[in-house]
DRENDREN-744964 format. One record per residue (C-alpha): residue number from 0; x, y, z. Coordinates in pm, 1 decimal. Layout:
<nr NUM&x X&y Y&z Z>
...
end
This chain:
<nr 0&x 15046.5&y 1762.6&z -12457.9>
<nr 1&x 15157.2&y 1758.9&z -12817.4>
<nr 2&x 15155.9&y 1460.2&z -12979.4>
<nr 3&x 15192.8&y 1573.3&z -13346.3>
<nr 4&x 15545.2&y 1316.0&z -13345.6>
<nr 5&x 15362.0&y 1029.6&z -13196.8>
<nr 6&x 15358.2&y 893.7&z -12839.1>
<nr 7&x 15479.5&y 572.7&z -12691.2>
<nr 8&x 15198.7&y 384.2&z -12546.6>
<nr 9&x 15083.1&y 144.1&z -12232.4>
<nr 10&x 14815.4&y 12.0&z -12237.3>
<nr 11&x 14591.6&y -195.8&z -11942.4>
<nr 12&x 14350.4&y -122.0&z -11670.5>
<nr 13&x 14580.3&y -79.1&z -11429.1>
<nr 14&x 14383.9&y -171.2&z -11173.8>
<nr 15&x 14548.8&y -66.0&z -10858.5>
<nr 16&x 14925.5&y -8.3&z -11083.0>
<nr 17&x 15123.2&y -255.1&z -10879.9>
<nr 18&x 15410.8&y -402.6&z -10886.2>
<nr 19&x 15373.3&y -576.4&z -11223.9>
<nr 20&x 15238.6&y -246.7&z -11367.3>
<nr 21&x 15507.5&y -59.1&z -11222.7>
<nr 22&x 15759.1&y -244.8&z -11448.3>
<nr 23&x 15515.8&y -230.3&z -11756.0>
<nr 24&x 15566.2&y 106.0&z -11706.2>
<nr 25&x 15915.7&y 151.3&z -11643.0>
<nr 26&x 15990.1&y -39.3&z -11960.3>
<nr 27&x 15768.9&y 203.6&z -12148.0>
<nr 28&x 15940.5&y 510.3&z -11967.0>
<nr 29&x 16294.5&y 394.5&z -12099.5>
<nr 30&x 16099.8&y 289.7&z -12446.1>
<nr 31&x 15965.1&y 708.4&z -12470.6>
<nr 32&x 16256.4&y 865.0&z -12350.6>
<nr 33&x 16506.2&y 686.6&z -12554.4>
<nr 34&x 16267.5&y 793.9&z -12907.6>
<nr 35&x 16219.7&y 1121.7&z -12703.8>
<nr 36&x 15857.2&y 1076.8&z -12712.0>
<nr 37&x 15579.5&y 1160.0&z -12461.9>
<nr 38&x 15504.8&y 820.7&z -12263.8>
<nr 39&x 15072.1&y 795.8&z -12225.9>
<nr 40&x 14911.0&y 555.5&z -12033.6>
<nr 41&x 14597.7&y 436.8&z -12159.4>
<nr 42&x 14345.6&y 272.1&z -11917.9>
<nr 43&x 13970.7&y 236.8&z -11941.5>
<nr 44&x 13671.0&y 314.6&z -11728.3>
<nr 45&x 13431.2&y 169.9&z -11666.9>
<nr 46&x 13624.5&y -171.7&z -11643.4>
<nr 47&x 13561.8&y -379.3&z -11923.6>
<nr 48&x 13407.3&y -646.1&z -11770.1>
<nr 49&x 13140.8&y -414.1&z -11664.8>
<nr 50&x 13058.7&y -441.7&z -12059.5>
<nr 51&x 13085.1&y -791.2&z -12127.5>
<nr 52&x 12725.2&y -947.0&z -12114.5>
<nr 53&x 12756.5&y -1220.0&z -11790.2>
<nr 54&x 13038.9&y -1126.5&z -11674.7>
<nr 55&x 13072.1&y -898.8&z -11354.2>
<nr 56&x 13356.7&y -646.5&z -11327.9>
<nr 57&x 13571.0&y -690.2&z -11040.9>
<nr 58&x 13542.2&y -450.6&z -10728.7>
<nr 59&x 13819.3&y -224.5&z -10741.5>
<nr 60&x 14203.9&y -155.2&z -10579.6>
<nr 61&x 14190.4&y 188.8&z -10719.7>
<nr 62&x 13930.3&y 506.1&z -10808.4>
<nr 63&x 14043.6&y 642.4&z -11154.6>
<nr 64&x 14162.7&y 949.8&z -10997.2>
<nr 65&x 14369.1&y 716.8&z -10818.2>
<nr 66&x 14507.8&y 531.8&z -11091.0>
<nr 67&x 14579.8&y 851.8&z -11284.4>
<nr 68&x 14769.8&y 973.3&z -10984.2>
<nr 69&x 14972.7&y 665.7&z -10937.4>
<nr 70&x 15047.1&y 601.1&z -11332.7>
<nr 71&x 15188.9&y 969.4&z -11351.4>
<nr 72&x 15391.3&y 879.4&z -11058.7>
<nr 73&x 15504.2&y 555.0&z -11203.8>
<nr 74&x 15644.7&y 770.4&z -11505.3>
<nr 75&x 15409.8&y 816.1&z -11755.7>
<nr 76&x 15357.5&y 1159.7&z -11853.7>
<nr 77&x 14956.2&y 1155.5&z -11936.4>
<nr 78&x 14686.5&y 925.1&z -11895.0>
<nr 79&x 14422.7&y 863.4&z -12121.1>
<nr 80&x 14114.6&y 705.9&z -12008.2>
<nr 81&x 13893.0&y 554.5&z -12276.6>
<nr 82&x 13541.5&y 536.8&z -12212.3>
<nr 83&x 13448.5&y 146.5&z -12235.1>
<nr 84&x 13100.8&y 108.6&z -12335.7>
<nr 85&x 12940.0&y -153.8&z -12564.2>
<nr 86&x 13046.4&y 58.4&z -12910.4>
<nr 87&x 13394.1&y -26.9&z -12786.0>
<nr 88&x 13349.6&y -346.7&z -12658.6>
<nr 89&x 13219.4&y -414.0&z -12972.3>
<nr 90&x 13534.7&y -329.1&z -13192.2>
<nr 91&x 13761.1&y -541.9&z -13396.9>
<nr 92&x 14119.7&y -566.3&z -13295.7>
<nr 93&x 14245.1&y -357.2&z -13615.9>
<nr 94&x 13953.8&y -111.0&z -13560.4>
<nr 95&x 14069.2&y -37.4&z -13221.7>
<nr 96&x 14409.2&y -11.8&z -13279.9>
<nr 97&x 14355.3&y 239.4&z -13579.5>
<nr 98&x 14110.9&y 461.4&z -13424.5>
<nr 99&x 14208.7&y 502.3&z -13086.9>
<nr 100&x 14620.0&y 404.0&z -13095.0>
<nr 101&x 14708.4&y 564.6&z -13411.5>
<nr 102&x 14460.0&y 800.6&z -13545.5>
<nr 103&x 14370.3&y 937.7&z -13203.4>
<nr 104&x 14705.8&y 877.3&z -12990.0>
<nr 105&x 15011.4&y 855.0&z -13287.2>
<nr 106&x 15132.7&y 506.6&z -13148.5>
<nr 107&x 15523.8&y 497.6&z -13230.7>
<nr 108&x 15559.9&y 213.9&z -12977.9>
<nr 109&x 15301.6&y 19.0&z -12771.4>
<nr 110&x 15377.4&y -124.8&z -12407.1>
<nr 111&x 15152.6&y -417.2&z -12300.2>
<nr 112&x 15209.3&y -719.7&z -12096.5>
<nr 113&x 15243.9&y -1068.2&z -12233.4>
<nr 114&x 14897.1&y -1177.4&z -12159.0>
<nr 115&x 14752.5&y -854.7&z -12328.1>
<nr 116&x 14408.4&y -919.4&z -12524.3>
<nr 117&x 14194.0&y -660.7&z -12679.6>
<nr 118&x 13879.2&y -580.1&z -12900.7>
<nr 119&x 13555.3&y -770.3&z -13005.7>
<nr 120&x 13542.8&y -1074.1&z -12759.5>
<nr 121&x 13898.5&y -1005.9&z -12659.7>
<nr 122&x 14039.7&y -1166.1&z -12985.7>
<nr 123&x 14297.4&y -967.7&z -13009.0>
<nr 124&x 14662.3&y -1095.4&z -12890.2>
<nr 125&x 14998.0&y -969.5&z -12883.5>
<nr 126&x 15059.8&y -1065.3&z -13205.1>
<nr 127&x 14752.9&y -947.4&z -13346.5>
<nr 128&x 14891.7&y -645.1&z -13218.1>
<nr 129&x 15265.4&y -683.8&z -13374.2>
<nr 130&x 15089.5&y -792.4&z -13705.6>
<nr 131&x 14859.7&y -452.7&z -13720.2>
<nr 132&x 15154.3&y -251.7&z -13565.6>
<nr 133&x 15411.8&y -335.7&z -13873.4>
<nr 134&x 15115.5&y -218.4&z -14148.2>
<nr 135&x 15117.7&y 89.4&z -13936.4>
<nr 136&x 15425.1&y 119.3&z -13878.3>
<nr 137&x 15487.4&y 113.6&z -13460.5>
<nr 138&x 15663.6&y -132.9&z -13264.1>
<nr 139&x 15517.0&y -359.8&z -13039.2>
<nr 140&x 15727.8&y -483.2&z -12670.4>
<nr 141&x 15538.2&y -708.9&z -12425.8>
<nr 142&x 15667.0&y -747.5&z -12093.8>
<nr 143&x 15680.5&y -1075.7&z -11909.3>
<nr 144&x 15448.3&y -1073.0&z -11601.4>
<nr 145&x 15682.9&y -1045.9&z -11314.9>
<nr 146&x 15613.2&y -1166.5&z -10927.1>
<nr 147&x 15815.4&y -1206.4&z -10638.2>
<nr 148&x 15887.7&y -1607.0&z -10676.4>
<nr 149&x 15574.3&y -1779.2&z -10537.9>
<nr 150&x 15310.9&y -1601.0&z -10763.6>
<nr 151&x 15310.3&y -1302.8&z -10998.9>
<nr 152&x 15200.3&y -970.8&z -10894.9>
<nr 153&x 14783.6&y -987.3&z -11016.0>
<nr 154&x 14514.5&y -734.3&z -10933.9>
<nr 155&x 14372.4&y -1077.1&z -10895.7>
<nr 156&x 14533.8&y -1212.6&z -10617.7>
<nr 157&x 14594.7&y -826.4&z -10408.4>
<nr 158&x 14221.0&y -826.2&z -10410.7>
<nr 159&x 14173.7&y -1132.2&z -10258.4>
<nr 160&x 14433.5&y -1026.1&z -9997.4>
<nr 161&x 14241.5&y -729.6&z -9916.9>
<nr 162&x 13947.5&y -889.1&z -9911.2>
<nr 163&x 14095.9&y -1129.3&z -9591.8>
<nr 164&x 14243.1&y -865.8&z -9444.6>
<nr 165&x 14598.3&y -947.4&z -9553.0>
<nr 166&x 14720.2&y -609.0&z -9569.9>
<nr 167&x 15096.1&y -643.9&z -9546.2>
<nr 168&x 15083.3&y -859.3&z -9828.2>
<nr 169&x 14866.3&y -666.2&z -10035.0>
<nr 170&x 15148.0&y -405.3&z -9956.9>
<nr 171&x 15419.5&y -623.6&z -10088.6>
<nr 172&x 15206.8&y -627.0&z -10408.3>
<nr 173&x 15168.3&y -266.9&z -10425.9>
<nr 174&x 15478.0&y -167.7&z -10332.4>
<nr 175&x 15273.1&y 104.5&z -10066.0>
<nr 176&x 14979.0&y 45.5&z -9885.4>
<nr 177&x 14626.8&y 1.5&z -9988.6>
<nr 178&x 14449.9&y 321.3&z -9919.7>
<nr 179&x 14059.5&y 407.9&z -9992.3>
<nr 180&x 13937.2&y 744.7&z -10054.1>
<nr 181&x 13645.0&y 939.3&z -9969.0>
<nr 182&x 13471.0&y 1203.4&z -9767.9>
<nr 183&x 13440.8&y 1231.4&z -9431.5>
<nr 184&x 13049.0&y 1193.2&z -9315.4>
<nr 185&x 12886.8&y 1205.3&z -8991.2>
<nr 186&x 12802.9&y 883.2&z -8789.9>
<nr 187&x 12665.8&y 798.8&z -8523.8>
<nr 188&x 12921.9&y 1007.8&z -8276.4>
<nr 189&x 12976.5&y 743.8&z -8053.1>
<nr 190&x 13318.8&y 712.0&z -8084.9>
<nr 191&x 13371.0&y 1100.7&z -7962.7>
<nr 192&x 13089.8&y 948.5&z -7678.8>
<nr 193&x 13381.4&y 672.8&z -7579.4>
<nr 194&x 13724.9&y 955.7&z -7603.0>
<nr 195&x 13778.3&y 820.5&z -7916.8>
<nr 196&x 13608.5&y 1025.1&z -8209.7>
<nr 197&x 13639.6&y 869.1&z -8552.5>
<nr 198&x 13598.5&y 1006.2&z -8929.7>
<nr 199&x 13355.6&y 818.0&z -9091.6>
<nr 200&x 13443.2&y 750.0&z -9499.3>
<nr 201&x 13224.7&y 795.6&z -9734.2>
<nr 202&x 13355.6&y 644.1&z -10066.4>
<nr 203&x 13243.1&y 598.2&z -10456.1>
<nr 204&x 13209.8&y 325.2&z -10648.1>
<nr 205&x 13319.6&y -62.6&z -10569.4>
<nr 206&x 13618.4&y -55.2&z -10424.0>
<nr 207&x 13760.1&y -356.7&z -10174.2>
<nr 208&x 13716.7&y -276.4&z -9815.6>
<nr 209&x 13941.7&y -509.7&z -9626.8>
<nr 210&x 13813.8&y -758.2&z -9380.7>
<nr 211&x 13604.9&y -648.3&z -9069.6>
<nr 212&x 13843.8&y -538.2&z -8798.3>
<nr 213&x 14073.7&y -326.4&z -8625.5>
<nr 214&x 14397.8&y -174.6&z -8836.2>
<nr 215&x 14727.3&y 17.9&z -8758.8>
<nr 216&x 14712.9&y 304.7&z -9014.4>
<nr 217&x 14735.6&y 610.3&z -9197.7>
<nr 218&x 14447.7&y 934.4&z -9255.0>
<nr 219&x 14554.3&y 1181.2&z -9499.9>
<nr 220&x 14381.4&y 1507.7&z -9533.8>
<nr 221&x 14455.9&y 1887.2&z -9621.8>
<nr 222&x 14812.9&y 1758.6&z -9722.3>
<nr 223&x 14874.5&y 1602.9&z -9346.5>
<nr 224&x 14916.8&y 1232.3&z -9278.0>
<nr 225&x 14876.1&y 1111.0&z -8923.9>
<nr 226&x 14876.6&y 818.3&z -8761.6>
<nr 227&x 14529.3&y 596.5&z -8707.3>
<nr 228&x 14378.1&y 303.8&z -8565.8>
<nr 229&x 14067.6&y 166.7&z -8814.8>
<nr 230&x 13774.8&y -14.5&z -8741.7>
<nr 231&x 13593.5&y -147.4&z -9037.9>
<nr 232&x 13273.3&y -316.6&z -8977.8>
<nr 233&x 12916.5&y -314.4&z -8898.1>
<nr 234&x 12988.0&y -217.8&z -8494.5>
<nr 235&x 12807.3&y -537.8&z -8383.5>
<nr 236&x 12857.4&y -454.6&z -8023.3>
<nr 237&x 12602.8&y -139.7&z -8029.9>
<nr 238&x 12397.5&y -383.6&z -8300.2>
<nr 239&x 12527.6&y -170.7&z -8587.1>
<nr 240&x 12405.1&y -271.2&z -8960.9>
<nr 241&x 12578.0&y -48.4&z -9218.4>
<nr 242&x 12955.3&y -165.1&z -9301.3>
<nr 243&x 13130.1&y 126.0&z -9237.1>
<nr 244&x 13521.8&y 217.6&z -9201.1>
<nr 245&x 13623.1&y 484.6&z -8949.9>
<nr 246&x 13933.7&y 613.1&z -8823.6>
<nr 247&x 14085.6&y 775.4&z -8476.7>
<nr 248&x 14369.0&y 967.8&z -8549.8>
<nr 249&x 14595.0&y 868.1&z -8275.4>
<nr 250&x 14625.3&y 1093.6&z -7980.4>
<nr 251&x 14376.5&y 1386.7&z -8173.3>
<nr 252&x 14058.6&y 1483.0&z -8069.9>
<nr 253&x 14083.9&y 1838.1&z -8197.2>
<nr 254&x 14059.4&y 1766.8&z -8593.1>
<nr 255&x 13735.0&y 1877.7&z -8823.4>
<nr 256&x 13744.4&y 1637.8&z -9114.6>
<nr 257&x 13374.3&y 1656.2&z -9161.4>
<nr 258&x 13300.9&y 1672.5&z -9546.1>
<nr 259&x 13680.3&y 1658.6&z -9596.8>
<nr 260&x 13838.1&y 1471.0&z -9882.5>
<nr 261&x 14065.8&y 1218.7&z -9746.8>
<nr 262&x 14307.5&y 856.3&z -9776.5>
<nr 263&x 14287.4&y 602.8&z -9595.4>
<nr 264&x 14532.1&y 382.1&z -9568.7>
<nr 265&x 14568.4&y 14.9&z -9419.3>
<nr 266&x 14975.0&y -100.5&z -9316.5>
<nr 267&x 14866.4&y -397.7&z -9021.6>
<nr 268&x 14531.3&y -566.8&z -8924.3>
<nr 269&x 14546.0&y -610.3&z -8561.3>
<nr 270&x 14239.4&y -841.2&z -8508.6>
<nr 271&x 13919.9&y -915.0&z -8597.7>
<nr 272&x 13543.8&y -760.0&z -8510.0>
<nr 273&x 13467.6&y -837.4&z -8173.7>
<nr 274&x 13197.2&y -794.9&z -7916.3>
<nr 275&x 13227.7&y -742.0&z -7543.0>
<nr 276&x 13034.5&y -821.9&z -7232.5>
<nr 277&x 13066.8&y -466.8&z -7072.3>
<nr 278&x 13138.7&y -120.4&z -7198.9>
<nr 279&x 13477.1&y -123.5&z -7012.1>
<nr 280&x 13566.8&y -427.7&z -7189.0>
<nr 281&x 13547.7&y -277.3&z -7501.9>
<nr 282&x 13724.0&y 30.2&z -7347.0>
<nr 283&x 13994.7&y -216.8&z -7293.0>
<nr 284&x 14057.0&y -333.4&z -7606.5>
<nr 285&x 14023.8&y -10.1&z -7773.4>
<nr 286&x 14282.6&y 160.1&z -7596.7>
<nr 287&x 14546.1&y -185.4&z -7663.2>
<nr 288&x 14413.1&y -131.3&z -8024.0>
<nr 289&x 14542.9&y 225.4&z -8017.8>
<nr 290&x 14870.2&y 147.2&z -7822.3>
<nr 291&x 14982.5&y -107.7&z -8082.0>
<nr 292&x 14890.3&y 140.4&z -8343.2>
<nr 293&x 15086.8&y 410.5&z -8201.9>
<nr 294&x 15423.2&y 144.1&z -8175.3>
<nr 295&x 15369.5&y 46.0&z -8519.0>
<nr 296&x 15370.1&y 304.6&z -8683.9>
<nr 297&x 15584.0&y 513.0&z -8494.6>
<nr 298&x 15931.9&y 453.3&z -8687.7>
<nr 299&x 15704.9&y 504.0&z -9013.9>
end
C-alpha cells in the first residue's frame, strides 16, 4: 500500500474487534475516506501486558490472523501489527508517536478510543496524543466507548462471558459468534466408537475456551460451514484428563478433517459436563444434545 500522502490511523489491540471496536473503526473509515486516505489499523502482538513486569496478559478472544481478518472486514484497509517487546514498552509517548505513527506510518489522523493510553508506563493520554499530534501536524478524534445500556462493550467483560459459558451474550458483544481456530488432531476415536465421530481442535496460543459442556454450533473447513454439536471438556465419564473441544458435524460421518485448518464456532450452550451411570445413558443424552442442535440452528 502506498502511503507516501499519509494514512489515517486506529490504533488498539483489538482484542476480539467487537462491538466497541467496530465503531472505532467505522469512525476512522468515514475519517480516511473523506481525506481520501488509506485507513490502517494498528494492533500489537504479543499483548502488551505480556511485557509489563507483574502483570499477566489476558487469554485471548482472537488469534492475530483473526484479528487481521476481522479489522479488514470492519473497514480498514491494512493492518499493521507492531511487535511489543520491552524496547517498545519502554518508549516515551512522543518517541512512539514519532517513530512508529509518523515516521513509519504518515499519521494524517489518528483514531483511538477515549480511554486510549500509550508508551513508557502507559503515560501517555489522549491529550498527550492531541498535544504531540498538533507539533506534527495530524489530528487526533477519540471515540466514546459505546455499550448496549447496561455496560459497554469490553474485551473485558466478553471474556468473562466466555469463560461461563455465556455464549449468546458474548455474541451480542461481538456482533457474531465466538469461534476458535485450529487443526484438526486425532483423539481418542471414541466418539466414531459411539456413531458420533468428532474433530478434535488443536489450537495456538491462549485463547478462552468456553465453559465445559455441550454447544449448538458451527465447523468451518475447506470454505464449508455445517452445523455441530460441541463438547468441551475433559470427558469425565471415560475418566478423561486433557481439556479438549470436539465437534460432530450434525448428521455427517463421512468428513476427513484430520490435519485440516478449521473454525469453530459457539451460538448456544446446551448444558453442562455430565457423567452417566450406563453407556446408554450417555447415548441418551447425546442424541437430545444433537436434536436440539439440529433445531437451533436450522433457520441459521
Amino acid at each position: 500500500m502506498n502511503l507516501d500522502s499519509g494514512a489515517v490511523l486506529s490504533i488498539g489491540v483489538f482484542d476480539g474487534v467487537h462491538r466497541g471496536h467496530q465503531a472505532l473503526l467505522a469512525h476512522a473509515r468515514r475519517a480516511a475516506s473523506s481525506r481520501a486516505l488509506p485507513l490502517v489499523a494498528v494492533t500489537f502482538d504479543p499483548h502488551p501486558m505480556a511485557v509489563v513486569p507483574g502483570r499477566e496478559a489476558p487469554e485471548s478472544l482472537a488469534s492475530v490472523e483473526q484479528r487481521k481478518e476481522l479489522l479488514l472486514a470492519a473497514g480498514a484497509d491494512a493492518v499493521d501489527v507492531l511487535a511489543f517487546d520491552a524496547s517498545m514498552a519502554a518508549m516515551a509517548p512522543d518517541e512512539f508517536v514519532s517513530r512508529e505513527l509518523v515516521q513509519r506510518l504518515g499519521a494524517r489522523e489518528v483514531v483511538v478510543g477515549e480511554d486510549f493510553r500509550f508508551g513508557h508506563r502507559a503515560t501517555g493520554t489522549v491529550d498527550t496524543l492531541r498535544d504531540t499530534g498538533r507539533r506534527w501536524g495530524f489530528d487526533v478524534s477519540a471515540v466514546p466507548l459505546l455499550g448496549d445500556g447496561a455496560e459497554r462493550w469490553s474485551s473485558t467483560r466478553i471474556r468473562r462471558a466466555v469463560a461461563e459459558g455465556r455464549v449468546g451474550d458474548a455474541q451480542d458483544a461481538l456482533g457474531r459468534p465466538y469461534a476458535l481456530d485450529g487443526v484438526v488432531v486425532h483423539g481418542d476415536h471414541r466418539g466414531r466408537e459411539l456413531g458420533y465421530p468428532t474433530a478434535n481442535l488443536s489450537w495456538q496460543g491462549d485463547p478462552v475456551v468456553p465453559a465445559d459442556g455441550v454447544y449448538a454450533g458451527w465447523l468451518t473447513a475447506a470454505g464449508e460451514r455445517h452445523p455441530s454439536a460441541i463438547s468441551v471438556g475433559t470427558n469425565p465419564q471415560f475418566d478423561g484428563r486433557e481439556r479438549r473441544v470436539e465437534s460432530y458435524v450434525l448428521d455427517r460421518d463421512d468428513l476427513d478433517l484430520y490435519d485440516l485448518r478449521v473454525r469453530v464456532e459457539f451460538v448456544e450452550r446446551l448444558r453442562g459436563q455430565m457423567t452417566f451411570d450406563s453407556l446408554d445413558g450417555l447415548l441418551e443424552q447425546m442424541a437430545t444434545d444433537v436434536d436440539r442442535s439440529r433445531s437451533l440452528l436450522s433457520g441459521a
